[in-house]
C-alpha positions in Angstrom: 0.0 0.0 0.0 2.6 2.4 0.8 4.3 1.7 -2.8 1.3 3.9 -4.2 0.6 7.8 -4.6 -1.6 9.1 -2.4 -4.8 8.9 -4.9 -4.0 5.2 -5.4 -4.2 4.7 -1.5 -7.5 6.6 -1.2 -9.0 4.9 -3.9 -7.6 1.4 -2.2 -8.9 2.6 0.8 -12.3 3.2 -0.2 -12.2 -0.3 -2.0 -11.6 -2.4 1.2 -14.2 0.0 3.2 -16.8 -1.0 0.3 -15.8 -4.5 0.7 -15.8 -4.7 4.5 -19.8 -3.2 3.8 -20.7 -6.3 1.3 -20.4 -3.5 -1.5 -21.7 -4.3 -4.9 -18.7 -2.7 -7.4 -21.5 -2.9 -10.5 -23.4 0.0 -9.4 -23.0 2.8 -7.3 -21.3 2.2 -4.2 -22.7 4.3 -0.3 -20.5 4.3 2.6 -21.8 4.9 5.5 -19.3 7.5 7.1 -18.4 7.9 10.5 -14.8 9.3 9.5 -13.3 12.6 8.9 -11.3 13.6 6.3 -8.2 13.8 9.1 -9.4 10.0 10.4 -9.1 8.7 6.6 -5.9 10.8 5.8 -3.9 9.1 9.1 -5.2 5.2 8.0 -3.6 6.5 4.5 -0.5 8.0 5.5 -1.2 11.1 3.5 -2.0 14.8 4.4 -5.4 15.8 5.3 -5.2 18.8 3.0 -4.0 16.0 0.0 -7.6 14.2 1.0 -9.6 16.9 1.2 -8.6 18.2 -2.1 -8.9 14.8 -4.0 -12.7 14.0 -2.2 -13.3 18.0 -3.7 -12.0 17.3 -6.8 -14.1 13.8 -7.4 -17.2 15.8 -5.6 -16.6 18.7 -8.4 -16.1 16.3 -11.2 -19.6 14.1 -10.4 -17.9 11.1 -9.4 -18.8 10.8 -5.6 -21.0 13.0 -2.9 -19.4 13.6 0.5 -21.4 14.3 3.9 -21.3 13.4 7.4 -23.2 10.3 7.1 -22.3 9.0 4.1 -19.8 8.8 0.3 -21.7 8.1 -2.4 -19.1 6.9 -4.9 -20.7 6.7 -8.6 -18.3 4.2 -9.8 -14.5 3.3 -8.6 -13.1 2.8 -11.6 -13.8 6.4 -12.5 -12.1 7.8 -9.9 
C-alpha cells in the first residue's frame, strides 16, 4: 500500500471499506461514514489537505458525494 501515490491509496482505501460493507462494485457504491477527512488521511499516511482536495476534486467532477453520514461513490473505476 505504501508503494502507491496518495490517490492510489485513497482509492484502495475506499475499495476495502466498500468491501468490508458487502459493497456491490457494479453499481453505485454508499458508505456509511463515521470518518473525517483527518481520520481517513492518518489510515492513509497522507495529508489531510491532499484528502480533502482529492474528495473536492471527485465531488466537483460528479464522481462521488461527500457528507457526514455517508460517500456516495458513482463508480470506482472512474475515480
Amino acid at each position: 500500500l505504501f508503494f502507491l501515490n496518495t490517490k492510489e491509496r485513497l482509492i484502495a482505501f475506499l475499495k476495502d471499506w466498500a468491501i468490508r460493507e458487502s459493497q456491490d462494485f457494479n453499481g453505485p457504491i454508499v458508505l456509511s461514514n463515521y470518518l473525517t477527512h483527518k481520520d481517513i488521511s492518518q489510515i492513509i499516511c497522507a495529508s489531510r489537505q491532499t484528502t480533502t482536495q482529492l474528495f473536492n476534486d471527485w465531488e466537483k467532477n460528479g464522481k462521488i458525494r461527500y457528507s457526514r453520514k455517508e460517500i456516495f461513490i458513482k463508480s470506482l473505476d472512474e475515480l
